[in-house]
Backbone as a ProteinNet text record, in pm:
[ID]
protein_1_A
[PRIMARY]
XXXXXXXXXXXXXXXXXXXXXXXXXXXXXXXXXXXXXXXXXXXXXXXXXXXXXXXXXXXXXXXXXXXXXXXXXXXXXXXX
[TERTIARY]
-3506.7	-3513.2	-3598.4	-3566.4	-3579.7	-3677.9	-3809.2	-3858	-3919.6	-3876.6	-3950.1	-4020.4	-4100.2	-4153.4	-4122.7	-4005	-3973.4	-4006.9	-3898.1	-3916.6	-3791.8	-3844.4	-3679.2	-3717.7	-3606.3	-3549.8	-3585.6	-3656.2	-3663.5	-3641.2	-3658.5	-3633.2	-3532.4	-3538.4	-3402.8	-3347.6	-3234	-3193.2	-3271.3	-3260	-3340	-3518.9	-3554	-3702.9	-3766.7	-3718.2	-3771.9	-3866.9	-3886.3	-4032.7	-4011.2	-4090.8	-4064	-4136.3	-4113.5	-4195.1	-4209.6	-4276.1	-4322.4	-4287.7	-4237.4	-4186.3	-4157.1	-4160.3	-4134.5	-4020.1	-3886.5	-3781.2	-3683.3	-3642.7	-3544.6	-3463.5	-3435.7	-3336.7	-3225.4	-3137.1	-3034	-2996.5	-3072.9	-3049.5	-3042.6	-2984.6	-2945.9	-3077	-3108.2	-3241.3	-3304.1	-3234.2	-3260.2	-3260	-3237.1	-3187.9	-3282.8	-3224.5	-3396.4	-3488.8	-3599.2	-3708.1	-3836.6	-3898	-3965.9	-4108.9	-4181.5	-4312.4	-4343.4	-4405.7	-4431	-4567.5	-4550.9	-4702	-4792.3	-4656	-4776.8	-4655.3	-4658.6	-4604.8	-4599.7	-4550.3	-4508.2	-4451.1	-4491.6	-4465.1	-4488.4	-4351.6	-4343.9	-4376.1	-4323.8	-4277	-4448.6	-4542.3	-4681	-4702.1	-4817.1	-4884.4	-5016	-5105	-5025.3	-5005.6	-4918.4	-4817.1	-4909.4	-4886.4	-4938.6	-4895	-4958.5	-4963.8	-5047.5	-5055.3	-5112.6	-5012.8	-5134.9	-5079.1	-5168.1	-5140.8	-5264.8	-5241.1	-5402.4	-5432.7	-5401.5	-5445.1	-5494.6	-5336.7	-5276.8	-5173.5	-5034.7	-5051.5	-4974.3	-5010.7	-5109.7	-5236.7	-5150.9	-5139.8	-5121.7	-4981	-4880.3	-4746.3	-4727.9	-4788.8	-4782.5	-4777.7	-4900.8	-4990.3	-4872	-4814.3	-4642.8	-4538.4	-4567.3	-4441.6	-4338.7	-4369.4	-4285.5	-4326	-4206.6	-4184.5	-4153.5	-4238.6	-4248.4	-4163.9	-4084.4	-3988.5	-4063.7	-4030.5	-4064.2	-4119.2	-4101.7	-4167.9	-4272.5	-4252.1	-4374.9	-4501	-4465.4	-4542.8	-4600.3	-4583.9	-4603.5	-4744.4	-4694.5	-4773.6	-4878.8	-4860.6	-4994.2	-5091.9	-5048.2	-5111.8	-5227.5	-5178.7	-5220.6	-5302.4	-5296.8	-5386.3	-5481.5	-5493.1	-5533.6	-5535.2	-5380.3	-5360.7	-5351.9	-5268.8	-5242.2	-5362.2
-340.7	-397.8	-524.4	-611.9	-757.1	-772.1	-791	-841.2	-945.9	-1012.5	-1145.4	-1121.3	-1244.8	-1252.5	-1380.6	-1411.6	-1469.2	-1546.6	-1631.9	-1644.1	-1593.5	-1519.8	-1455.6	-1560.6	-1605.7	-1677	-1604.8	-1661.5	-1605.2	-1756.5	-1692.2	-1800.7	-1872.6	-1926.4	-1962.8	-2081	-2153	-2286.5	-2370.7	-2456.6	-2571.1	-2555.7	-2433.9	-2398.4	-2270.5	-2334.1	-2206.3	-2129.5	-2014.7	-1946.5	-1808.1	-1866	-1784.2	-1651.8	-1539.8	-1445.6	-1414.1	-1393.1	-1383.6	-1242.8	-1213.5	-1088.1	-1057	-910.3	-864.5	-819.8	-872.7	-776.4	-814.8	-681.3	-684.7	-794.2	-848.2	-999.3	-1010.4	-848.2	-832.1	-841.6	-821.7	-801.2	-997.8	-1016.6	-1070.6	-1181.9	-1300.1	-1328.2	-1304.8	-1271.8	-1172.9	-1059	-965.2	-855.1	-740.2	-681.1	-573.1	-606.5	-550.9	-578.7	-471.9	-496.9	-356.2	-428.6	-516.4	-538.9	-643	-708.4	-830.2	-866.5	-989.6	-1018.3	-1138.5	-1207.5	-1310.9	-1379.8	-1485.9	-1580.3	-1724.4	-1801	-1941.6	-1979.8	-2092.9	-2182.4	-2283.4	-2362.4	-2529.5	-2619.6	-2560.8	-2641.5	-2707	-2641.1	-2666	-2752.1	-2862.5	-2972.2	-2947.5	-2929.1	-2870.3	-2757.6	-2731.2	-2579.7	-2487	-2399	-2224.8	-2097.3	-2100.3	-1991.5	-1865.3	-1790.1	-1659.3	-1560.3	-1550.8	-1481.2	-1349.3	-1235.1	-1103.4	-1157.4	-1214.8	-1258.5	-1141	-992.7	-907.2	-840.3	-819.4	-749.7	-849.9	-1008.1	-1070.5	-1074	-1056.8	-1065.3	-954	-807.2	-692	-701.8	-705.9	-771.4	-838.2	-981.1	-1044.1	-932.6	-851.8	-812.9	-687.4	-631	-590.9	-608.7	-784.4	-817.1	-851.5	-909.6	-972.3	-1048.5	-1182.9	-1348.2	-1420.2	-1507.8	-1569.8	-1690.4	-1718.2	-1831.3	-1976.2	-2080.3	-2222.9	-2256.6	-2241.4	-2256.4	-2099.1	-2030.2	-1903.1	-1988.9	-1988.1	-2048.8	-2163.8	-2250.5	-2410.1	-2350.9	-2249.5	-2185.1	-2153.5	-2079.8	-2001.4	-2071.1	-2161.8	-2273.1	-2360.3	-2391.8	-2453.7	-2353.9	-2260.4	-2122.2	-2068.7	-2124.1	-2062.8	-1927.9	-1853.6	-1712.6	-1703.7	-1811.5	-1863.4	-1894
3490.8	3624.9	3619.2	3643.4	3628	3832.5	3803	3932.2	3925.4	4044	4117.7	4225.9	4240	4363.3	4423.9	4526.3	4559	4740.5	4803.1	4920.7	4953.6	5133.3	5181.4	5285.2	5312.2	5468.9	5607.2	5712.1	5779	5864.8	6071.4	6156.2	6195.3	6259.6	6309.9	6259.1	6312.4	6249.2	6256.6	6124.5	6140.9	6167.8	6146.2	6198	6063.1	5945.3	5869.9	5843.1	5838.7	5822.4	5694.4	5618.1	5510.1	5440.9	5403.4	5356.9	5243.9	5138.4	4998.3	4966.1	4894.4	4881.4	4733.8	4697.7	4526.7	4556.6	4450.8	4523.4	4338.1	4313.3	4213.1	4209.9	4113.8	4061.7	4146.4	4150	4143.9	4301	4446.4	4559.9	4597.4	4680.5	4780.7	4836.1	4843.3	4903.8	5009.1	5106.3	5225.1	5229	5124.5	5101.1	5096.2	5016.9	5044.2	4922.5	4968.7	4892.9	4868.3	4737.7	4744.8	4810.2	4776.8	4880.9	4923.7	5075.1	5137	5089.4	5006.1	5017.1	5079.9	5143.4	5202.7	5263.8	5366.6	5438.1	5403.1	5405.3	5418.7	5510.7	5628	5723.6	5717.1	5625	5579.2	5724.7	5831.1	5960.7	6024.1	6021.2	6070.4	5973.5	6031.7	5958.6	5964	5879.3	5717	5714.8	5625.8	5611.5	5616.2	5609.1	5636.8	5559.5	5453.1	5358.8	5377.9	5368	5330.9	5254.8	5147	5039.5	4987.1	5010.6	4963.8	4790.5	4715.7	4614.4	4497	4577.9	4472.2	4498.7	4550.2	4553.5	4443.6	4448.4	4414	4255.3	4201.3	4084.5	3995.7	4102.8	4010.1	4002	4098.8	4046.6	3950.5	3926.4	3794	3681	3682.7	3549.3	3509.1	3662.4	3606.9	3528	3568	3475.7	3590.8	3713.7	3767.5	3757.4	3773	3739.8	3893.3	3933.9	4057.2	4019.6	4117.4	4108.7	4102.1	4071.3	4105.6	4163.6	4267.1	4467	4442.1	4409.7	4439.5	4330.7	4231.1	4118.7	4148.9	4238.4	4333	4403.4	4552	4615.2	4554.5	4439.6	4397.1	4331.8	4285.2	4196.1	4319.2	4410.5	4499.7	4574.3	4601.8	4649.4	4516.5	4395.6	4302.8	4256.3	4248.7	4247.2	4104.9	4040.9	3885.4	3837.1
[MASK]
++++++++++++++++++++++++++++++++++++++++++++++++++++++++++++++++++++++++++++++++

C-alpha cells in the first residue's frame, strides 16, 4: 500500500480551500482517506496553513511520501 499525504479539493468554484490529508495512492483525490492533518487556504493574503507537525512527522517516519505541493508547505512551515 503505497501512502501519500496529499491535498483534497475542497470549496466551491473558483474559491479553493484545501485539506492535507494521508490517503492510499490508489483512491481518487477527493476520495477517501485514512487521516486529516492540516488545511490550506491559497485564497487569503497571505495564505493559511495549519498543519498538526507531530502527526504529519510520524506519517513520514511511516513511510508515506508527500506530494510536491505537500513537500513546498512543509518546508516553509519547517515540518521537513
Amino acid at each position: 500500500m503505497a501512502v501519500k499525504i496529499r491535498l483534497k479539493r475542497m470549496g466551491s468554484k473558483k474559491a479553493p480551500f484545501y485539506r492535507l490529508v494521508v490517503a492510499d495512492s490508489r483512491y481518487p483525490r477527493d476520495g477517501r482517506f485514512i487521516e486529516e492533518i492540516g488545511y490550506y487556504d491559497p485564497t487569503k493574503e497571505p495564505s493559511v496553513v495549519s498543519v498538526d507537525a507531530e502527526k504529519a512527522k510520524a506519517w513520514i517516519a511511516k513511510g508515506a511520501q508527500p506530494t510536491e505541493t505537500v513537500k513546498s508547505i512543509f518546508k516553509k512551515n519547517d515540518i521537513l
